[in-house]
C-alpha positions as CSV (number, residue, x, y, z in Angstrom):
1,X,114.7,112.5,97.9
2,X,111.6,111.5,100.7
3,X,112.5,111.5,104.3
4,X,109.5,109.9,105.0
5,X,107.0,107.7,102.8
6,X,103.6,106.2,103.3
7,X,102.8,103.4,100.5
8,X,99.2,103.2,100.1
9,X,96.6,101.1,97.9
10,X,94.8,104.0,95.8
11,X,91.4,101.8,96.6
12,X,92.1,103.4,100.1
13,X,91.5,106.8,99.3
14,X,90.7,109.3,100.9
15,X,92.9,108.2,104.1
16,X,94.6,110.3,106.8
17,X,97.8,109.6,107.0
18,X,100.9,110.8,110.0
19,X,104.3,110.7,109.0
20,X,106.7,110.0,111.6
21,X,110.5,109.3,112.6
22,X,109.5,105.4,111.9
23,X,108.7,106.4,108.4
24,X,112.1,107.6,107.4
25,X,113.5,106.5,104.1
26,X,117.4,106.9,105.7
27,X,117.5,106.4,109.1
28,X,120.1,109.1,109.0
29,X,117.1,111.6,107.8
30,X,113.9,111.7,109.9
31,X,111.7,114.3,109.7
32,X,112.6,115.5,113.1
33,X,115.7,116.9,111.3
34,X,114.3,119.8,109.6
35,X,111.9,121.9,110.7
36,X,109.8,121.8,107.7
37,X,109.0,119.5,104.5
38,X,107.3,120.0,101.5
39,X,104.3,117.3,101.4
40,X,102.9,115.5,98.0
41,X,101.3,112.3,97.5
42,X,101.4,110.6,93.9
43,X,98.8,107.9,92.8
44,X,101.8,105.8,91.2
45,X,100.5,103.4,87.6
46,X,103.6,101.3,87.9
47,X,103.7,101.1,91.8
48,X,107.0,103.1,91.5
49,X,108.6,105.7,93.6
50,X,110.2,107.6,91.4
51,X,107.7,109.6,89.2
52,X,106.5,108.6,85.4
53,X,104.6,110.1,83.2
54,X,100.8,109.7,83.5
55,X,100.9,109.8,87.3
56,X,98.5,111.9,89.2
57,X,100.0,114.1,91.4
58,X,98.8,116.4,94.2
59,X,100.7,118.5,97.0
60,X,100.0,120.9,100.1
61,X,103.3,122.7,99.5
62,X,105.6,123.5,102.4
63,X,104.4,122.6,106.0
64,X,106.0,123.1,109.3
65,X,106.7,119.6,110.7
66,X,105.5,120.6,114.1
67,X,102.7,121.7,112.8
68,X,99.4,119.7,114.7
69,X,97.2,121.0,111.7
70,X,95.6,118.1,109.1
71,X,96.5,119.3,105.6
72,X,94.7,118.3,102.8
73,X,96.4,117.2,99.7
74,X,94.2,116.9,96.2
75,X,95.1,114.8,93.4
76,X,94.6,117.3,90.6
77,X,97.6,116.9,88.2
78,X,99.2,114.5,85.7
79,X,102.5,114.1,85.3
């Protein structure tokens, strides 16, 4: 499951993007939690968060969450 989400439109790609504490999908579970999180971003047909076939898919694997580096995240797979 997420612990944080940022919902865009795919006509505003390429974007920049911060997750933060705000963006939490359980307030229980915020990325200040864990000390790191593996980041993805999915280009979604049926506007879904769960993942279906035919959705392109790209991730920057596992990233410290204190980490003050932009990673960059290609979309370069199907699902």
């Amino acid at each position: 499951m997420p612990l944080a989400v940022a919902k865009l439109d795919a006509g505003q790609l390429p974007t920049r993007v911060t997750l933060t504490d705000a963006m939490a999908m359980t307030p229980s579970m915020k990325l200040s939690s864990v000390s790191q999180v593996f980041v993805g971003a999915r280009i979604s047909h049926s506007g879904q968060p769960i993942a279906q076939p035919g959705d392109l898919e790209g991730d920057a694997g596992v990233v410290a969450v204190d980490s003050k580096t932009p990673i960059k995240i290609s979309i370069d797979k199907v699902h």
